[in-house]
N, C-alpha and C positions, 0 to 999 in steps of 0.2 A: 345388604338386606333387601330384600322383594318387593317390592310396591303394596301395600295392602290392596285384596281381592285384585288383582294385577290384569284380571278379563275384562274390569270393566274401569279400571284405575283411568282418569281424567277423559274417558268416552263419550260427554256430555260436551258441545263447546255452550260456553255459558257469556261471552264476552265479544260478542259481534255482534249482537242486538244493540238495536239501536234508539227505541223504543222503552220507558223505564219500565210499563206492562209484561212487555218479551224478556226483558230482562229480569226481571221478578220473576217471571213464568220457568224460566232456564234452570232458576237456582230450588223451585220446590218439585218438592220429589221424597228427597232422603225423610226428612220429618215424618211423612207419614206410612214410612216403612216402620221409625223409631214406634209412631203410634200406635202399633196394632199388639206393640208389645208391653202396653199399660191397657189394653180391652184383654187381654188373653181369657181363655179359662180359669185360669191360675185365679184374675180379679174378679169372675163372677159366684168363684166357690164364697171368698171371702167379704164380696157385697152381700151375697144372699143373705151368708150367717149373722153378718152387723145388720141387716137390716128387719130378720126377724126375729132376733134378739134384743135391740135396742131401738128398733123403729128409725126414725131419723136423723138420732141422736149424735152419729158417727160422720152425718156429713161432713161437719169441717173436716175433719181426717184425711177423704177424700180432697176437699179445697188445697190442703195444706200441703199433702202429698205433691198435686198437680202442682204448685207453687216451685215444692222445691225440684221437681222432674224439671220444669223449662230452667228453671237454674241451672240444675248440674249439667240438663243439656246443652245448653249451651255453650259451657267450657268445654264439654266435648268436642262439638262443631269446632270452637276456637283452635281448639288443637290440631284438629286432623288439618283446616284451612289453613294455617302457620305454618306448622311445623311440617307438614306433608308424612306425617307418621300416626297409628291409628294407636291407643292408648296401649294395647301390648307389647306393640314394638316402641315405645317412651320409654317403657318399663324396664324392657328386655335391655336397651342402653344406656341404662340409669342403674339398675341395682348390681348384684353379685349373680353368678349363674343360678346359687344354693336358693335363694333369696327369691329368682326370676321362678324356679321349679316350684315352689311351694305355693306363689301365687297364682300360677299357670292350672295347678291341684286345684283350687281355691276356687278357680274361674270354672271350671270342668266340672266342681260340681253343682256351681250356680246355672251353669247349661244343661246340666244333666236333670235340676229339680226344677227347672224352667220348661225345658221339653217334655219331661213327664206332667207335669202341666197341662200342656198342651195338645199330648197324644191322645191323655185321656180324656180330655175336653172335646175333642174332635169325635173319640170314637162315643161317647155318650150320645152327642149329638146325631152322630148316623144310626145310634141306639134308637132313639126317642123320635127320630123321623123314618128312617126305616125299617127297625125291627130287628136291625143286623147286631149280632153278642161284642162284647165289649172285646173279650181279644179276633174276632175278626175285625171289628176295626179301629182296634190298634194297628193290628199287619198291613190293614189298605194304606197306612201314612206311610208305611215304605215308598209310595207313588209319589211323596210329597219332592225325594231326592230326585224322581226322575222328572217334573214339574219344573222345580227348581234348573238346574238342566237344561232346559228347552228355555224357559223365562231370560234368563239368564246369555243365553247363545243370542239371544233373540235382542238382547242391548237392557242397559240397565233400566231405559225410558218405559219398553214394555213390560218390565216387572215392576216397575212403580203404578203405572197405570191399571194391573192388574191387581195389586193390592189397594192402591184408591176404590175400586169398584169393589170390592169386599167390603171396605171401610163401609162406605155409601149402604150396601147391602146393612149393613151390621145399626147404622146411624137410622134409614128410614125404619127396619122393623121395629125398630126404641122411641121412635114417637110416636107410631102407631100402640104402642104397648103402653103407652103414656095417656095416651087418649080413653086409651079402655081402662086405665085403674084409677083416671079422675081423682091423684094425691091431693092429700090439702096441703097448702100454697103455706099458709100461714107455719103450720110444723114444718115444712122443709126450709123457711128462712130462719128458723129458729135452731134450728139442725146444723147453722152453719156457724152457732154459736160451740165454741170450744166447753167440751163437759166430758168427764170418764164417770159412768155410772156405777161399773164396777171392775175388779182386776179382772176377771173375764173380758170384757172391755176391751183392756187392754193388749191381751193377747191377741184379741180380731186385732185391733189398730195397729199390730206390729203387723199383722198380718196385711192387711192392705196397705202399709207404707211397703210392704217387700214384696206387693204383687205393681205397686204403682212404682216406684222407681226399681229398675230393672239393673245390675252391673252389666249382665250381657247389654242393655242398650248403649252403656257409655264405652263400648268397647266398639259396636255396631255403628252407632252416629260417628266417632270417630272416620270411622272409613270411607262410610257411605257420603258425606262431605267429600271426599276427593276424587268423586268420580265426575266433578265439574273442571272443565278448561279453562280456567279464565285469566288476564294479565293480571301475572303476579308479583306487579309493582304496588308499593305503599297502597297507592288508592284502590286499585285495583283487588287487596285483601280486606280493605276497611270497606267497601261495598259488599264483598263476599259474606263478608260477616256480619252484617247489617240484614241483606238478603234471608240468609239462613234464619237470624234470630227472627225475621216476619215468617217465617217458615215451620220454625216449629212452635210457633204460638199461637199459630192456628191449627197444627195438627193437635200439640196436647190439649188443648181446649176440648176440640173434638173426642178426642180419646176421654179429659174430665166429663164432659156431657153424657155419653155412655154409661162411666162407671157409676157417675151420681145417678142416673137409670136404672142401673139394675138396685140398684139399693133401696129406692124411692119406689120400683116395683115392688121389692121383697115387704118395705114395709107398709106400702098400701094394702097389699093384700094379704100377706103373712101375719104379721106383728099386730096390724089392725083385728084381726079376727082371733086374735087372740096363740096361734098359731108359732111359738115361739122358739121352735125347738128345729124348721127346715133348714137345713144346711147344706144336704144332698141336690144337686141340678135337679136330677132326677124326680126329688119330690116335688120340687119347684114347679116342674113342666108338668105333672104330674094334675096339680091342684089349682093350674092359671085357668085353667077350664069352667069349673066349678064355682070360680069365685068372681072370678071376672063375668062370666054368664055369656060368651065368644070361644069359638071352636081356634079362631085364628091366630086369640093369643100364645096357644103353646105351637102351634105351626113356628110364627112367627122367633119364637123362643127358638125352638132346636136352629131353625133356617139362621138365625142369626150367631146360635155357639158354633157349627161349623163353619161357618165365614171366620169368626174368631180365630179358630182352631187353624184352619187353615193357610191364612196368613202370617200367624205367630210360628207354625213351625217354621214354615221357610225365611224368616227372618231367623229363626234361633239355629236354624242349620247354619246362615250365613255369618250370623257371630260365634260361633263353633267353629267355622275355619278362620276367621279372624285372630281369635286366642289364639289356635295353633300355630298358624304360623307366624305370628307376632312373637311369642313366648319361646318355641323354639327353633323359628325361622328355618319349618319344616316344609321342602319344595315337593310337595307329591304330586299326582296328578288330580283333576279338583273333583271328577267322578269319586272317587279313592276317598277324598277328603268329606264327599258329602254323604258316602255308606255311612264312615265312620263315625260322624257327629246324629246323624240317622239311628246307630245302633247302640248310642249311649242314649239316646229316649225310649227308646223300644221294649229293649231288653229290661230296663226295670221296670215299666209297664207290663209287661208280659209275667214278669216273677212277680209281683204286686196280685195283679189280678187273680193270676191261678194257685197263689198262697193263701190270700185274705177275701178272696169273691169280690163279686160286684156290690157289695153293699159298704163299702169303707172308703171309695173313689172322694167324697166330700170332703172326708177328713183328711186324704192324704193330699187333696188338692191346697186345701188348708198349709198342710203340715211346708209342703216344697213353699209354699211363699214366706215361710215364715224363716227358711233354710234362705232362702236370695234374701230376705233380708239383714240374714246375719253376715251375709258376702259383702254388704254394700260398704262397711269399712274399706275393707280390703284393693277395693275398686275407686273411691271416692276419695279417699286421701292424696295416692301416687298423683290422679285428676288433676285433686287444688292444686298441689307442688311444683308440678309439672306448670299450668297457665301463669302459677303467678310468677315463674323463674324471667328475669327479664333477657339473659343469653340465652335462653331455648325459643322463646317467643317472638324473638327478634325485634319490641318494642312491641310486640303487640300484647304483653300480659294485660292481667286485668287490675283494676284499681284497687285500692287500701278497701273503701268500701265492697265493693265485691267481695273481697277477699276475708272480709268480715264476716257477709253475710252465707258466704259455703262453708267457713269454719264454723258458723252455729248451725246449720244444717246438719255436717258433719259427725257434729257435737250431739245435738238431739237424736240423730239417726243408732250412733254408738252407743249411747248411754241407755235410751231402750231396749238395745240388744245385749247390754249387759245386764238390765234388769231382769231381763228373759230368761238368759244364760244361768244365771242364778238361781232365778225360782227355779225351774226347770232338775238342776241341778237339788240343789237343796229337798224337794219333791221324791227326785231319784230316793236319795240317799235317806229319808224317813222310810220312804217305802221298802224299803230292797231288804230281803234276807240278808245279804249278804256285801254289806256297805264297805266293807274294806276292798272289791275289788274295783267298786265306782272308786274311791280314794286314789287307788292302784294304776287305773285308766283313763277316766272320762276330766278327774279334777287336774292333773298334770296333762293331759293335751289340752282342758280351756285355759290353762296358766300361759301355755306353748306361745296360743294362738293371742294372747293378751300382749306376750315381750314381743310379737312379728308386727301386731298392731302399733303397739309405742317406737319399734323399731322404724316402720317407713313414717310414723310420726317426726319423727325426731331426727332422722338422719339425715333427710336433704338442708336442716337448720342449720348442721354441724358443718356439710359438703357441700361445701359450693362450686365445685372444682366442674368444668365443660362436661357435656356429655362425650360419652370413652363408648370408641366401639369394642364392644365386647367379642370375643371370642373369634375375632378376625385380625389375627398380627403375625405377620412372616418373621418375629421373633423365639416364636416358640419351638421353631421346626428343627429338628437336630437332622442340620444336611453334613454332608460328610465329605470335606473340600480334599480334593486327592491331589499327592505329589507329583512332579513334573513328570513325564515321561511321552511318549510319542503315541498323539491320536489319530485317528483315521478322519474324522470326523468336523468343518471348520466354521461350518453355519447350522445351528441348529435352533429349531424351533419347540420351545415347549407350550403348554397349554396348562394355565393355574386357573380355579376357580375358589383359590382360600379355604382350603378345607385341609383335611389333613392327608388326603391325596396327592397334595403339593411335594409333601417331603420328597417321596419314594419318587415320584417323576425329575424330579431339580437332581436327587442324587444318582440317579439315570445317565442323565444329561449331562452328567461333570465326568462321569464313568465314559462314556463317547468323547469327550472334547477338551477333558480338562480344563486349563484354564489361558487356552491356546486359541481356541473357538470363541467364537461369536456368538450369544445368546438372544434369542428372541422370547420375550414373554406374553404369550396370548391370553386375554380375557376378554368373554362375551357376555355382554349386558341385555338381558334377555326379557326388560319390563314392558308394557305394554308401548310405553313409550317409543322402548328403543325400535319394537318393531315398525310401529307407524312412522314417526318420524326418522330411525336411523341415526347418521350420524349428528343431527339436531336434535337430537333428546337432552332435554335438560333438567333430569330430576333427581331423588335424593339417594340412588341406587347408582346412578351412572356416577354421582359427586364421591361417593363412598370405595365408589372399584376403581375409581380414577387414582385416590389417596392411598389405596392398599398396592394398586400396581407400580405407583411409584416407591411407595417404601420399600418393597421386594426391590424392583431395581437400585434402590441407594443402598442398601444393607449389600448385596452382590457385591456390586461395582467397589465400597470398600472392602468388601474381603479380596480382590483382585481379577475378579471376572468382566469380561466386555458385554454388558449386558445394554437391548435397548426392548420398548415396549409396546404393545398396540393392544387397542381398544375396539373389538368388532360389536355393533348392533345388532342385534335378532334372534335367530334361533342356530345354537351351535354346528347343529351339522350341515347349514347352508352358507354360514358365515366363516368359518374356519377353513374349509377349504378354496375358498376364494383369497382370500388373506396368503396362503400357502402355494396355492399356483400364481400368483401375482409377483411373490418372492426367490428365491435364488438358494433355497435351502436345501442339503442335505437330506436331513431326518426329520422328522413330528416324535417326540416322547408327547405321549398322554397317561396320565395315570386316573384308576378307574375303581370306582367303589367296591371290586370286587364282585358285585350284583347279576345274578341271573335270571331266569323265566319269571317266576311272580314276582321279582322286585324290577325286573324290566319294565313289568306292564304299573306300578306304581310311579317309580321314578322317569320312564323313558330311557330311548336310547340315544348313542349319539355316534358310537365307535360303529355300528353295523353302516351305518347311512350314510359315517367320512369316509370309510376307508376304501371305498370304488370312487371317492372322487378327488383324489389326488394323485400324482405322480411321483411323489416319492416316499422312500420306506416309510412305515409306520410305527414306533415301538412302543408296543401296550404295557404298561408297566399294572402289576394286577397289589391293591393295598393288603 
């Protein structure tokens, strides 16, 4: 399996400062990339509406949210710095394939209603400051994948520093915005008393609990943790995670100060004047003018949604290829990977808008946070299971207590969204002409989704059994062992990479040599690691292809083959022929996905770029 985000996987060194300041300084970063993904658009549809609805009555909601965000963040962080796997790839070698798909579905559309979020929050904002139509700019956040891109090539440091400067951007125009609506003090300490005024209420409050805690962020922080170097001896992890936790308890903080902002906006000025019905940004920015009696408050407004906007997609791009290839340990090229989590915001942006106009943006901004927060099961359960296992953690799980307290998180998060589910549901089915086919549909897939819930509930209680790599075992391959007879052929080299290209190349190579020959099995470890360090890489990729190379070699060798093995660092077609001209071989069998022009330019090549740089035959074997 791949290093999660593998471009910039441990690029940070974090553990040569010597200084506790520089050391402290090393490890923040990640937190407030997580951060920008609890200010989104998503959380300003959903402040607005609780806050000119119910005035400041919803604050706790927001406290409480923030409470359990640095929670579950944290086990996040926990994970990715232990275990060196980002929560997709936990999953993906914990459950069933059947099981890993439907979560992977699960995730895709919490990034899909996440991004739409986002796109639309960005292009309102370029709406409301320059004039420009909501699907022109939706279209411009296509520039966000090419941004991304650049940020990105550019080291992980300068895309953290460039969404800190968003942050910054997003934090000063909100004290300024604060100064000018002069809230009273007294109602907003009293606001952080727990109260539901009414089931409407409620709906906001699920809605801000799934615009503040995000599953795309427990999949994101997961990763984003491991782009630190640091001695990963006992002490050496228990500072790292020490580090992190002062790390994101001051980004979410920062991110709660925002959201409590916009709310405490919405209802000095909204809710105050009686004005109870805004919900739309739009009308928001609309009316700060007016009431506040300052031109710079809605400047200030828009300037501060597209900061928003803009840092939240390219973090929700970035946990868009996270999923993907965690879930199903998909290697494309990352341009490729960032179109495509790109055009699952877009495109339903785009049909949105030019189906339902620009006047329903509020509501559906609404409606997606109310969708991520019906994902946060799905995401927060595998989490707890995952830290509190003490053979995946390596001793570093978390306490009884801990472990208490993110099962009642859990617990309140779920039970809300069953109560949603329900009414929702129930609502349908008074309303509807024709209730036998919600019966038919909608009540047999929330039952589905109910037995998948109690299922990753309950199964790791029953299975305690190691983590199993999945779908990587030179057991399944039907090779085709040939009888004795006279080869040509008495050293040969093949080339596996665990996939099911192995077969047809090994059955190649017994067809050459029989079992007469001397077998060479090449694999190249291709993580960020291997290529800066080489043969000193020492991470959870090389430990995995190490264990798979040798099981192919023991499985041979008893069925009667002379087989021995080598391990090349870096990128295949610079590595494989060096291994090959250094050797005394014959032949090279490679076997090849079959793949030509456009999936060349996805997956890369490796056969056009070996095969001038070796000296002896080649044999392509095609899957």
């Amino acid at each position: 399996m791949s290093k999660s985000l593998e471009e910039v996987n441990e690029s940070v060194s974090a553990g040569n400062q010597k200084s506790v300041f520089k050391k402290i300084l090393a490890f923040f970063g990640p937190a407030y990339l997580i951060s920008v993904g609890y200010m989104d658009p998503g959380n300003w549809a959903t402040d607005i509406a609780g806050g000119s609805q119910f005035g400041y009555s919803l604050l706790w909601v927001l406290l409480m949210s923030n409470i359990m965000a640095l929670l579950l963040q944290s086990l996040s962080a926990r994970l990715g710095i232990v275990t060196q796997r980002d929560l997709a790839q936990a999953s993906r070698e914990t459950y069933s394939p059947f099981i890993n798909y439907i979560l992977y579905f699960l995730a895709e559309i919490a990034i899909a209603a996440c991004d739409l979020a986002e796109v639309l929050g960005m292009a309102i904002g370029l709406n409301l400051l320059f004039g420009i139509s909501l699907i022109d700019g939706v279209l411009i956040t296509v520039l966000d994948t090419f941004l991304l891109l650049f940020l990105i090539n550019k080291g992980i440091r300068k895309m953290e520093a460039f969404i800190i400067t968003l942050v910054t951007v997003i934090g000063v125009s909100f004290i300024f915005e604060m100064i000018f609506a002069q809230p009273e003090m007294d109602k907003v300490l009293l606001g952080l008393i727990p109260t539901m005024p009414t089931e409407t209420a409620l709906y906001i409050a699920i809605g801000i609990i799934g615009a503040t805690v995000m599953p795309h962020n427990l999949y994101l922080h997961s990763s984003l943790v491991q782009t630190r170097k640091f001695n990963r001896s006992k002490a050496g992890i228990k500072q790292a995670l020490k580090y992190n936790f002062i790390d994101s308890t001051i980004a979410l903080n920062l991110a709660f100060f925002v959201n409590a902002a916009i709310l405490i906006l919405a209802a000095a000025t909204f809710y105050k004047n009686g004005m109870f019905q805004v919900a739309e940004i739009q009308d928001a920015h609309q009316f700060l003018e007016p009431l506040l009696g300052t031109k710079w408050a809605p400047i200030l407004f828009a300037v501060a949604l597209i900061a928003a906007g803009q840092s939240s997609t390219i973090t929700g791009t970035l946990a868009g290829q996270i999923i993907m290839e965690g879930y199903l340990n998909l290697r494309i090229q990352p341009w490729v990977r960032r179109i495509i989590t790109r055009s699952i915001a877009i495109v339903p942006a785009v049909i949105v808008i030019t189906i339902f106009g620009e006047g329903v943006t509020g509501k559906l901004l609404i409606l997606s946070q109310v969708i991520l927060s019906l994902q946060l099961g799905f995401a927060i359960i595998p989490l707890i299971h995952f830290v509190s296992d003490k053979t995946k953690m390596k001793g570093f799980h978390i306490s009884k207590l801990t472990q208490i307290a993110s099962w009642i998180v859990a617990t309140i998060i779920v039970v809300l969204n069953a109560k949603l589910v329900l009414d929702e549901i129930n609502g349908w089915l008074e309303t509807s002409d024709n209730p036998m086919v919600l019966w038919l549909t909608v009540v047999p897939l929330a039952f589905s989704f109910l037995i998948l819930l109690l299922y990753i509930v309950f199964k790791p209680l029953f299975d305690k059994s190691k983590i199993t790599i999945q779908n990587h075992s030179p057991h399944h391959l039907k090779l085709q062992f040939p009888k004795a007879k006279t080869y040509s052929k008495k050293d040969i080299a093949v080339t596996v990479d665990f996939s099911s290209a192995d077969e047809i190349a090994l059955n190649n190579a017994f067809e050459l040599g029989g079992k007469e020959a001397v077998y060479t099995l090449i694999h190249v470890v291709e993580t960020v690691g291997a290529l800066v360090y080489g043969d000193d890489a020492d991470d959870h990729e090389t430990s995995v292809d190490e264990k798979l190379l040798k099981q192919y070699e023991e499985m041979l060798v008893e069925k009667g083959f002379k087989v021995s093995c080598q391990l090349g660092f870096g990128t295949p077609d610079k590595v494989i022929p060096k291994i090959i001209n250094k050797g005394n071989f014959d032949v090279l069998v490679m076997g090849t996905h079959g793949h030509t022009g456009f999936k060349d330019l996805i997956f890369g090549t490796t056969v056009d770029k070996l095969r001038h740089k070796i000296s002896i035959p080649l044999l392509i074997v095609k899957k």
